[in-house]
C-alpha positions as CSV (number, residue, x, y, z in Angstrom):
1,X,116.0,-35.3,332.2
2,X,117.8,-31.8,332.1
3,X,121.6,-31.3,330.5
4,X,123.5,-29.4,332.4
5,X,125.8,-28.7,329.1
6,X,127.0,-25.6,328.1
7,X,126.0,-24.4,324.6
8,X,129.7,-23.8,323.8
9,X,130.7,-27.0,324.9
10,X,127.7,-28.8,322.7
11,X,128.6,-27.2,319.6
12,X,132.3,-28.0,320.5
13,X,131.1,-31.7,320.9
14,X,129.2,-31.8,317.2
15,X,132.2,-30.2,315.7
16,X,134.6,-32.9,316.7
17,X,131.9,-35.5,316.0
18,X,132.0,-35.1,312.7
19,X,135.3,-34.6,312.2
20,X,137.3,-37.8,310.2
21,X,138.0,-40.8,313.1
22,X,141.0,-40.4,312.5
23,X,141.7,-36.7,312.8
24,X,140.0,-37.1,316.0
25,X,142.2,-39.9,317.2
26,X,144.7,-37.4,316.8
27,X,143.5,-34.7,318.9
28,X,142.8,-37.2,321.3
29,X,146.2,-38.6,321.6
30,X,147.3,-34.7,322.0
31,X,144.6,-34.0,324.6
32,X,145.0,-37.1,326.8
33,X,147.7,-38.0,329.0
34,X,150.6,-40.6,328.2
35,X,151.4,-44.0,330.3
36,X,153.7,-46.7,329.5
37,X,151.9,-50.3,330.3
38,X,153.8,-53.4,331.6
39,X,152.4,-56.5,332.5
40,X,153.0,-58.6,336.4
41,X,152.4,-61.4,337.6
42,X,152.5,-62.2,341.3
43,X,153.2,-66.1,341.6
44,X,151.7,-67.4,344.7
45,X,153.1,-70.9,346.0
46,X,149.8,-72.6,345.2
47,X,151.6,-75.5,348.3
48,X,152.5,-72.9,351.3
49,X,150.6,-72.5,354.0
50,X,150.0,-69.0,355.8
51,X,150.7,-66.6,355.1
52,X,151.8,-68.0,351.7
53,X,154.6,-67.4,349.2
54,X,155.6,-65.2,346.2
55,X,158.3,-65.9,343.7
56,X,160.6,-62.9,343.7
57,X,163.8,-61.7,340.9
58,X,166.7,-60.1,341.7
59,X,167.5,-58.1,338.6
60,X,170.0,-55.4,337.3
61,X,171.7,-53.5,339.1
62,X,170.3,-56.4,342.1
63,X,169.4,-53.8,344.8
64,X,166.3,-55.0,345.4
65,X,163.9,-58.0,344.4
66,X,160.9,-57.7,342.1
67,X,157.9,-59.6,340.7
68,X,158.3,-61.0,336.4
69,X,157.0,-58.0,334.6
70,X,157.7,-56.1,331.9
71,X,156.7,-53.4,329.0
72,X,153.9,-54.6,326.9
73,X,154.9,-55.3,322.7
74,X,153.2,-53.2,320.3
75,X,149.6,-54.1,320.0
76,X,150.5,-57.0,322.9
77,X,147.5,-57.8,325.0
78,X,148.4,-57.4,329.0
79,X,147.6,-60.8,329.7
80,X,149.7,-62.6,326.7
81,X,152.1,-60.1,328.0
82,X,152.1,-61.1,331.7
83,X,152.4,-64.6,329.8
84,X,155.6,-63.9,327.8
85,X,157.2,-61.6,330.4
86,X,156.9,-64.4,333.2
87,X,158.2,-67.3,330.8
88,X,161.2,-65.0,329.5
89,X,162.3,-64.7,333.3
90,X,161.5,-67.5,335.0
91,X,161.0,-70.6,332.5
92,X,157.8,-70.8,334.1
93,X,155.1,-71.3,331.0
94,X,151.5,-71.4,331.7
95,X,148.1,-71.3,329.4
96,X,146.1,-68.2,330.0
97,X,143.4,-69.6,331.3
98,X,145.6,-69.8,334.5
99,X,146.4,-66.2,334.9
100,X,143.6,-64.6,336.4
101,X,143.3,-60.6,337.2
102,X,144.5,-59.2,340.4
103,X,141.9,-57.2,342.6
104,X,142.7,-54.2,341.5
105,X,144.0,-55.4,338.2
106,X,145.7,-52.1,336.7
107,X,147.5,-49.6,339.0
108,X,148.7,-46.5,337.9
109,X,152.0,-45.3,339.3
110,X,152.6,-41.1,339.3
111,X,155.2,-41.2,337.0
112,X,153.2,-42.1,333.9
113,X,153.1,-46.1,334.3
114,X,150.4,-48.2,334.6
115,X,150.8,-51.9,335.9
116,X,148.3,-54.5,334.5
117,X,148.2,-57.1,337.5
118,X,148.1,-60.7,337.1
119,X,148.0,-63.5,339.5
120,X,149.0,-67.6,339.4
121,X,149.5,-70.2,341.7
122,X,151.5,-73.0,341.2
123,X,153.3,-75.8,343.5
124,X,156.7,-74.1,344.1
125,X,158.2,-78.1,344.7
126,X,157.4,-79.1,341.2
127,X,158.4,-76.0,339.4
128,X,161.6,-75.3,337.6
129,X,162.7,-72.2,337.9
130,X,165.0,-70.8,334.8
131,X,166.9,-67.8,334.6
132,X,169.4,-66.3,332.1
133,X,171.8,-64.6,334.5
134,X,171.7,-61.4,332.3
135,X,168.1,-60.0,332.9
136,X,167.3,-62.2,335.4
137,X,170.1,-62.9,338.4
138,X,168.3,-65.0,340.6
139,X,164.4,-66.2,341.4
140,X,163.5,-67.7,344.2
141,X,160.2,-68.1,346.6
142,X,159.6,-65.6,349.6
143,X,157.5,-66.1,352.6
144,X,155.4,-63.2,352.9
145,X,155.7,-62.2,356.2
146,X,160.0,-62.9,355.7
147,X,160.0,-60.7,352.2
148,X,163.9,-59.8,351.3
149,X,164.6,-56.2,350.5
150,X,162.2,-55.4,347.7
151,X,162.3,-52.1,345.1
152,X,160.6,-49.4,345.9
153,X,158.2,-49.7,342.9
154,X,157.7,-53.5,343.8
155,X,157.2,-52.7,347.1
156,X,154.3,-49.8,346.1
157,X,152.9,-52.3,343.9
158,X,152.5,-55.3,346.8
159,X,151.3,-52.8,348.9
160,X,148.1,-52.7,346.7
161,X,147.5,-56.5,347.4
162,X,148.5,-56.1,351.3
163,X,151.5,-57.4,351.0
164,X,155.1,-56.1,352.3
165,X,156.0,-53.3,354.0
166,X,154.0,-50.8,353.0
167,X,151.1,-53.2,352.8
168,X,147.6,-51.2,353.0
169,X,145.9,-50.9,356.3
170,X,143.0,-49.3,355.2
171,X,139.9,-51.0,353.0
172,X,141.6,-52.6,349.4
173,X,140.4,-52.9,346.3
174,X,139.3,-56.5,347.1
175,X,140.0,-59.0,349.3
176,X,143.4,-59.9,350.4
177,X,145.5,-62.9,348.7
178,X,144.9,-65.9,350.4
């Protein structure tokens, strides 16, 4: 096996090796770009039939729906996150071991986001839905082919999943939801 590094670069690399950790945690945080993480969950209707349904907010300032998601806590896991953030706006709690990653799970967003991606499906007719009024205006469940007006960042992020209007027509990540 040949290395194609150049010397410069390999006496940069064991300088920084043997700097402290944590000095070097620090010139990586300077080096490296920055991204806010939030959690989502997409909540399938685990009792429609095709093409299915998704439970949907309407939220401050109500222009548009979106999917229960928010900002991760400090040193908050993205799934216990997707966890708190969909019981905080919908009543809706669920162990864990029901979320399960979306296909792709994490999608980064151009303006310094990245969205960890959870899915769940539960039966719509024997869920009760809770909202304060405050953060959360309204949630309700959304045929997919009938979707209400969505924001434009929740209707990016569907289109990752093939959902919505600007859906994917070209090969995903995965399969589509079923």
């Amino acid at each position: 096996m040949t290395s194609r590094r150049s010397p410069a670069r390999a006496v940069g690399y064991k300088i920084f090796y043997r700097l402290p950790i944590g000095l070097r945690r620090q010139l990586v945080r300077l080096a490296v770009p920055k991204y806010i993480v939030g959690a989502v969950t997409l909540v399938h209707d685990a009792e429609a039939t095709a093409p299915g349904r998704i439970l949907l907010l309407r939220q401050p300032p109500g222009r548009g729906w979106t999917l229960p998601a928010g900002l991760l806590q400090r040193r908050e896991s993205p799934l216990v996150g997707a966890a708190r953030e969909l019981h905080e706006e919908t009543g809706i709690e669920l162990p864990l071991t029901e979320f399960r990653p979306a296909v792709p799970n994490a999608v980064v967003h151009l303006r310094g986001w990245v969205d960890m991606v959870f899915e769940v499906r539960i039966p719509a007719s024997r869920t009760e839905l809770v909202v304060d009024g405050a953060e959360v205006y309204e949630a309700a469940w959304h045929r997919l082919d009938e979707l209400p007006r969505l924001t434009t960042a929740t209707a990016r992020l569907l289109g990752h999943y093939r959902i919505g209007p600007l859906a994917e027509t070209g090969p995903a990540d995965g399969p589509p939801p079923s």
